[in-house]
BABATI-595967 format. One record per residue (C-alpha): x, z, y; residue in three letters. Coordinates in steps of 0.05 Angstrom, whole numbers, plus 32768, in hexadecimal, padded with zeros to 4 digits. Each point is the difference from the previous one (the first is absolute). Example, Ala and Ser with C-alpha at 12.3 -4.5 7.8 and 13.67 -1.06 7.14 Angstrom:
80F6809C7FA6ala 801B7FF38045ser 
END
This chain:
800080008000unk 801E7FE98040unk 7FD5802A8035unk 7FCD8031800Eunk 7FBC7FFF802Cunk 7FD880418018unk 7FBC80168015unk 800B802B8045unk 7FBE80247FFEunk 7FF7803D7FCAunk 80427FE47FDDunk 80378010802Bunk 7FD9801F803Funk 7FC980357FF5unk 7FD27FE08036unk 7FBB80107FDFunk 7FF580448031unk 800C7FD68036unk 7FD77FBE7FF7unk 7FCC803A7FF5unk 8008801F8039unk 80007FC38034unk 7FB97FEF7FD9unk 7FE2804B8015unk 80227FEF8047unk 7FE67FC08004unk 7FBE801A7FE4unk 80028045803Aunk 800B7FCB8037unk 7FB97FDD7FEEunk 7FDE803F7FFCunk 800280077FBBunk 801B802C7FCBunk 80097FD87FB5unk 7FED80247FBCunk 803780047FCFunk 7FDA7FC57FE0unk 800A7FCF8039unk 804B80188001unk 80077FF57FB4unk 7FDB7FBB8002unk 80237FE98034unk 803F800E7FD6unk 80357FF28036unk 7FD57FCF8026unk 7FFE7FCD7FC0unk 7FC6801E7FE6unk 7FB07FE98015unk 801E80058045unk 7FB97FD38024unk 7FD780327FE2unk 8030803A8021unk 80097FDD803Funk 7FA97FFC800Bunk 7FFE804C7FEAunk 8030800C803Funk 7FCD7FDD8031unk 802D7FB87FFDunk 7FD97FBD8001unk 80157FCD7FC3unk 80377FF0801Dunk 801D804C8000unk 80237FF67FBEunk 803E7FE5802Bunk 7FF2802C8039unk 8009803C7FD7unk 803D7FE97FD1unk 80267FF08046unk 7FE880458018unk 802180227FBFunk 80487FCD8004unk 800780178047unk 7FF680497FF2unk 802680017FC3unk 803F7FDC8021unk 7FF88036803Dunk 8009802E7FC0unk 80317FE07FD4unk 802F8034800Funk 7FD280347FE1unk 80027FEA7FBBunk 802E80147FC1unk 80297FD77FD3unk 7FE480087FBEunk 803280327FCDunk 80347FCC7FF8unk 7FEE7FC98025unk 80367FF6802Funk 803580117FC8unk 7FE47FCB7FD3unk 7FFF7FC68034unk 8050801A801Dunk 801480027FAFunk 7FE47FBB7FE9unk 80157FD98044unk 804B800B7FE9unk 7FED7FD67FC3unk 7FD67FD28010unk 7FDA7FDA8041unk 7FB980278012unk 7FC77FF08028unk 7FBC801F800Eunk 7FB47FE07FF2unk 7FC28021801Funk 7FB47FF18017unk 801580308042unk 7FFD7FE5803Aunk 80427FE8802Funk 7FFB802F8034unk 7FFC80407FD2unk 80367FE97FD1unk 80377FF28040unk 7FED8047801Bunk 800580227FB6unk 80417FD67FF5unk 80218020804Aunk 7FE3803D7FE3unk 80297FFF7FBCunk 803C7FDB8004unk 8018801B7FC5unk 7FD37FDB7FD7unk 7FEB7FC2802Funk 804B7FE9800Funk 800A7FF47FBBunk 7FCF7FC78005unk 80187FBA7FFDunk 7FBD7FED8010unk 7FB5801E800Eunk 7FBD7FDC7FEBunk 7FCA8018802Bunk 7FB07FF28003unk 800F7FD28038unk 80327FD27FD4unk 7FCE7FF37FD5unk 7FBD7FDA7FEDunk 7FE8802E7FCAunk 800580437FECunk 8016802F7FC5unk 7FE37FEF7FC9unk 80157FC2800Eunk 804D7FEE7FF1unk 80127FE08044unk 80278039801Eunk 802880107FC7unk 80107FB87FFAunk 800C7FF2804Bunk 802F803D7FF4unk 80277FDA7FCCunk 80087FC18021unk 801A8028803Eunk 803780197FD8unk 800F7FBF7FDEunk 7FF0801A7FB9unk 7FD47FEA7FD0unk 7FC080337FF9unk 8011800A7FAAunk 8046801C801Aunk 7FDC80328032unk 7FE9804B7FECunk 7FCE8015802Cunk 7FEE8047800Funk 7FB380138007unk 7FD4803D800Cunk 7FB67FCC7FF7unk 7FDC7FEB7FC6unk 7FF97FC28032unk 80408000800Funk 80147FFC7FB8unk 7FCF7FCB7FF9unk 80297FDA8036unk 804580077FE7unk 7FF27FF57FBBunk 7FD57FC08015unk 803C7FEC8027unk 80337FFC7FB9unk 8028803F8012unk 800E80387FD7unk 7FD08045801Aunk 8015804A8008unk 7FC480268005unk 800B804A802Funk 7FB2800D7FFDunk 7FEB8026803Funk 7FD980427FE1unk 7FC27FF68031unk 7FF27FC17FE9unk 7FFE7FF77FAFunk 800F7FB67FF1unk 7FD47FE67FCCunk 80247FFF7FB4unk 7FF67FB97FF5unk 801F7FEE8046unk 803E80357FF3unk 80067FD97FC2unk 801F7FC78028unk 803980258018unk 804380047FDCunk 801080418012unk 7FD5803B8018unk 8029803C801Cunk 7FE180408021unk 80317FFD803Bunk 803E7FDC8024unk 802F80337FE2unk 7FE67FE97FBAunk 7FF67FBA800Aunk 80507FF48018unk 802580017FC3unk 7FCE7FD37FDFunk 80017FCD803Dunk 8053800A7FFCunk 7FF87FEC7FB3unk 7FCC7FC58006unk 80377FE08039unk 80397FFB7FD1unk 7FDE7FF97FBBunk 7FD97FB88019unk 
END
């Protein structure tokens, strides 16, 4: 294997409290306060985010309103957030090996202001797929392939690194081999962890086995 791609969001950052958060800001500075339900259907802002965006008093076009509302609070924020147990350790470790890149539905303007935020992790990065370089979304494979062909590598010599059961879905669909770290608040379904190669309960875990899958292919 000849390089590895990440998920950002709930693989290497912890950023679930705050895309949370800017939801029950944006949802305070309508007037409203949302039920755990909304929060958990929402899901990050890629859940039945219309539906959400009505229930805060928007018109039908308030999905966008709302998801630009969240970006722009969570990259005031990005500073706030944690590197998930490992996370910066694993990217640091594997870029002495090998070229790695990152592949995520966030948006641009959060993912510059996390990446100022976390150095550690972001300057590691040879390149960054955003939602904006994109036509479609995880599941879909174009990220994780757009993330290949920046690197110059074919996607079957590429590990990627995922949190999603729709991210899995996307690398896997893409040709490249799939690490699993499955973030505990949201179980991925068995027959979707069943694509992965790999499922590890952390970073610290999932290194030696990322270390081993480099030089054994």
């Amino acid at each position: 294997m000849k390089a590895v791609v990440f998920d950002i969001d709930r693989t290497l950052l912890d950023s679930d409290p705050l895309w949370r958060e800017s939801l029950q800001e944006c949802a305070r500075a309508q007037g409203h306060v949302p039920t755990d339900d909304d929060i958990e259907r929402w899901h990050c802002i890629d859940g039945d985010s219309v539906d959400v965006a009505q229930k805060l008093g928007f018109d039908e076009s308030g999905e966008d309103r709302v998801r630009q509302w969240c970006v722009n609070y969570a990259a005031r924020h990005a500073a706030t957030m944690t590197p998930l147990p490992g996370a910066a350790e694993m990217v640091q470790r594997l870029a002495k090996e090998v070229p790695v890149a990152a592949a995520t539905a966030s948006d641009r303007d959060y993912v510059d202001a996390a990446a100022r935020a976390f150095p550690d992790i972001f300057d590691h990065f040879a390149a960054v797929i955003t939602r904006q370089d994109v036509r479609q979304q995880k599941p879909d494979p174009e990220a994780y392939l757009k993330a290949a062909a920046a690197l110059g590598i074919a996607p079957c010599d590429v590990i990627a690194v995922e949190d999603s059961g729709s991210g899995i879905k996307s690398a896997h669909a893409a040709g490249m081999q799939v690490v699993a770290i499955p973030y505990a608040r949201y179980p991925i379904a068995p027959d979707v962890l069943a694509l992965a190669d790999l499922v590890q309960p952390d970073a610290y875990k999932a290194v030696p086995y990322l270390l081993t899958m480099l030089k054994d292919q």
